[in-house]
Residue frames as a rotation matrix with the C-alpha (Angstrom) as fourth column:
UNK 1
-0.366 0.371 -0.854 282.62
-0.423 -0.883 -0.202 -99.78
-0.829 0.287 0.480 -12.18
UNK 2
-0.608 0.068 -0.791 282.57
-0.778 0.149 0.610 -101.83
0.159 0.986 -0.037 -15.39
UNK 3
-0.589 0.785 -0.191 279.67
0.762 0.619 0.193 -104.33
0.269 -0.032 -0.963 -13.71
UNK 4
-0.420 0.753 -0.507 277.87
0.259 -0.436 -0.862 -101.46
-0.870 -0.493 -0.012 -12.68
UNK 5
-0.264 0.338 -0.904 277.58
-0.728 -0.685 -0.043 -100.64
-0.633 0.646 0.426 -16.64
UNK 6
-0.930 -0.204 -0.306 276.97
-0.365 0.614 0.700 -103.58
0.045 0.762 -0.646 -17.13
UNK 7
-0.505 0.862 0.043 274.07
0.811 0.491 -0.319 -104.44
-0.297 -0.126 -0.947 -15.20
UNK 8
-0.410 0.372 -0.833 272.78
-0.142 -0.928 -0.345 -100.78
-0.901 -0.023 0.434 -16.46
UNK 9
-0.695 0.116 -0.710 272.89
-0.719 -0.124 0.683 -101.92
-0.009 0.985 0.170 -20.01
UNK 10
-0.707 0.700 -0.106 271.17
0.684 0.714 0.152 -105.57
0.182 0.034 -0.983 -18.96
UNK 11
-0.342 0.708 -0.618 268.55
0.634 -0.311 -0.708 -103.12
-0.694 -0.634 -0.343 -17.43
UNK 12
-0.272 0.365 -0.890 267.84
-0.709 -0.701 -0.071 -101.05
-0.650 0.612 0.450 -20.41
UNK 13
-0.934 -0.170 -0.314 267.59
-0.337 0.709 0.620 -104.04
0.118 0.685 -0.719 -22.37
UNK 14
-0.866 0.393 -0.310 265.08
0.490 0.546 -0.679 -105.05
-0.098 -0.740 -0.665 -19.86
UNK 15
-0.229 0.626 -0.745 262.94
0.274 -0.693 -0.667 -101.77
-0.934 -0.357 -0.013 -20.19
UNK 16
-0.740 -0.021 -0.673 263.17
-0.623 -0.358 0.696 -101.88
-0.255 0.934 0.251 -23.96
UNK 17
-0.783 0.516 -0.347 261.62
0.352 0.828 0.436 -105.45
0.512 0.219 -0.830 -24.26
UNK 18
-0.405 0.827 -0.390 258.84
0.618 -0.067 -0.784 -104.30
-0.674 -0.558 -0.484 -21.52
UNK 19
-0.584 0.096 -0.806 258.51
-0.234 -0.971 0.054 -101.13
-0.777 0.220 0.590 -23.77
UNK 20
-0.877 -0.227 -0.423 258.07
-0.473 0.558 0.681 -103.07
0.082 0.798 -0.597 -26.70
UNK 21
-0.703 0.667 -0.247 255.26
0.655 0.743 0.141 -105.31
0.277 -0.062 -0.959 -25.01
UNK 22
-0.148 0.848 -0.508 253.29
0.428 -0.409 -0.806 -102.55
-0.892 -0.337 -0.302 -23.61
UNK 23
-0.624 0.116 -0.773 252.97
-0.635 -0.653 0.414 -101.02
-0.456 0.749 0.481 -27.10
UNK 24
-0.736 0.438 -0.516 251.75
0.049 0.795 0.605 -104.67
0.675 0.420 -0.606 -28.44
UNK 25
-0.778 0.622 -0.087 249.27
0.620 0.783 0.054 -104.70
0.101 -0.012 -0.995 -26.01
UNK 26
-0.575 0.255 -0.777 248.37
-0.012 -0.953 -0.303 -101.29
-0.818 -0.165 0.551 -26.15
UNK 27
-0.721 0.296 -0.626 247.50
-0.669 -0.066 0.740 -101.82
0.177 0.953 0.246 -29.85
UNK 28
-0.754 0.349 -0.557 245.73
0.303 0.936 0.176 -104.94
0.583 -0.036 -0.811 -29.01
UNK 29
-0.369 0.823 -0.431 243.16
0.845 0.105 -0.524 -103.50
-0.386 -0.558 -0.734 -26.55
UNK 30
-0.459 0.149 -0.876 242.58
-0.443 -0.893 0.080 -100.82
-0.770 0.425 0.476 -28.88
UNK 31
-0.803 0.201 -0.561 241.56
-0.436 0.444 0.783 -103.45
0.407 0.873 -0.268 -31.44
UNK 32
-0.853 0.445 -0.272 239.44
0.458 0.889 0.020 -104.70
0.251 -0.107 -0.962 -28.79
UNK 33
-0.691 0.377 -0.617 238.08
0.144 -0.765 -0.628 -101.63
-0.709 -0.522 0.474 -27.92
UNK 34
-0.529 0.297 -0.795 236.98
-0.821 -0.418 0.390 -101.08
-0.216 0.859 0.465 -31.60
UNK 35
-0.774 0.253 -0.581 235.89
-0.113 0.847 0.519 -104.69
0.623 0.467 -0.627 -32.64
UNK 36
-0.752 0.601 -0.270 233.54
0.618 0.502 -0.604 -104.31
-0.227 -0.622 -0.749 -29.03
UNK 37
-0.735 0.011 -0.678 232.25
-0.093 -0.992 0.086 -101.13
-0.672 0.126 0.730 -30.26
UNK 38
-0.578 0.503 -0.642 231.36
-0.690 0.118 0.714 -102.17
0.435 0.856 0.279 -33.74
UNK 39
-0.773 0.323 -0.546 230.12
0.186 0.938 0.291 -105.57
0.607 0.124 -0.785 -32.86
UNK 40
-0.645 0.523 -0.557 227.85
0.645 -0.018 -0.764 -103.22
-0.409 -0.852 -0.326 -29.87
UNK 41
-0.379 0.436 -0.816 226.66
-0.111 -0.897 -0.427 -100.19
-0.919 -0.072 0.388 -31.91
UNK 42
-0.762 0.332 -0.556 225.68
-0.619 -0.124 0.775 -101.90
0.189 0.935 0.300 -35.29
UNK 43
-0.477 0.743 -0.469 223.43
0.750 0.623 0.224 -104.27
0.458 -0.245 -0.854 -33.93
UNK 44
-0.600 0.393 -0.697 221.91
0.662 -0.244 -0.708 -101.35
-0.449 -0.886 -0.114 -32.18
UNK 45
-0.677 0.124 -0.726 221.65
-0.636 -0.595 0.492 -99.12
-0.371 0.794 0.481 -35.51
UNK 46
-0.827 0.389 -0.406 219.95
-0.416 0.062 0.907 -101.84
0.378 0.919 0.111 -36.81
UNK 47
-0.704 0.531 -0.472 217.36
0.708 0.470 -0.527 -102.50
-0.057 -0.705 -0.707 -33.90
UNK 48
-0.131 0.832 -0.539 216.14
0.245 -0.499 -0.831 -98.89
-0.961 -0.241 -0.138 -34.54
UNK 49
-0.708 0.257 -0.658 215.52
-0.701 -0.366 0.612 -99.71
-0.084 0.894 0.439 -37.67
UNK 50
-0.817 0.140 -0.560 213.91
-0.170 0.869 0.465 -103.06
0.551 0.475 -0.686 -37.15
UNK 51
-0.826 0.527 -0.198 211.85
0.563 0.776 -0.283 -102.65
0.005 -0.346 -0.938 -34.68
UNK 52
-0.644 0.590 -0.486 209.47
-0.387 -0.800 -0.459 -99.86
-0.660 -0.108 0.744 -35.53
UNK 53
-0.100 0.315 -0.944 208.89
-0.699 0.652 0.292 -102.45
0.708 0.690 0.155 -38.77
UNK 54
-0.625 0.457 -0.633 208.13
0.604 0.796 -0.022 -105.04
0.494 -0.396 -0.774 -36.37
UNK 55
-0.720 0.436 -0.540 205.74
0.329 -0.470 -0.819 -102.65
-0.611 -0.767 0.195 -34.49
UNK 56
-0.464 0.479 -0.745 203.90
-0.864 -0.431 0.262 -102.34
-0.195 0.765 0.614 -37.59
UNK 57
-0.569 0.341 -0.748 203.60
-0.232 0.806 0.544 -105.72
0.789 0.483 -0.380 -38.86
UNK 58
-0.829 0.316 -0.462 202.08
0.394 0.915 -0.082 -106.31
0.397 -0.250 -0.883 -35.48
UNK 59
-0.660 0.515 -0.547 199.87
-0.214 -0.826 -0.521 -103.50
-0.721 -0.227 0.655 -34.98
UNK 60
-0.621 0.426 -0.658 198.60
-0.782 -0.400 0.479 -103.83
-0.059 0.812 0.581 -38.24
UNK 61
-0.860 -0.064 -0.506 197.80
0.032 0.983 -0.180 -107.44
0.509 -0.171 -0.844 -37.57
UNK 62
-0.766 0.563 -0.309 195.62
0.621 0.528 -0.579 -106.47
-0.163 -0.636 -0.755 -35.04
UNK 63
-0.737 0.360 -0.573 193.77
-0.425 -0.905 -0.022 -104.02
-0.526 0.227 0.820 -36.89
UNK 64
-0.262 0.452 -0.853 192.27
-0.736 0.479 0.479 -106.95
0.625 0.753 0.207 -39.37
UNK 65
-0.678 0.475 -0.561 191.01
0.661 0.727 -0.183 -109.11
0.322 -0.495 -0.807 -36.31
């Protein structure tokens, strides 16, 4: 009886430490989630700003030939 509580306790041990790591990489692909996000949707924010100003400069261009 007293190895059955024993391997019971190694086994919770076992499921803490796993516990423990899925949380760490939970957090982690949440940071990656966010860091892919930003690093995808400001470069877009500033595309529809930039290129309507480049659609000018080159429009206008060809107005003066």
């Amino acid at each position: 009886m007293e190895q059955l509580e024993q391997k019971i306790e190694a086994l919770e041990k076992k499921i803490d430490g796993l516990q423990r790591s899925i949380d760490k990489i939970k957090k982690i692909f949440l940071w990656i989630l966010i860091i892919t996000v930003i690093l995808f949707v400001l470069p877009l924010i500033g595309l529809i700003f930039a290129i309507p100003s480049f659609l000018n400069i080159y429009s206008g261009a060809g107005l003066g030939l």
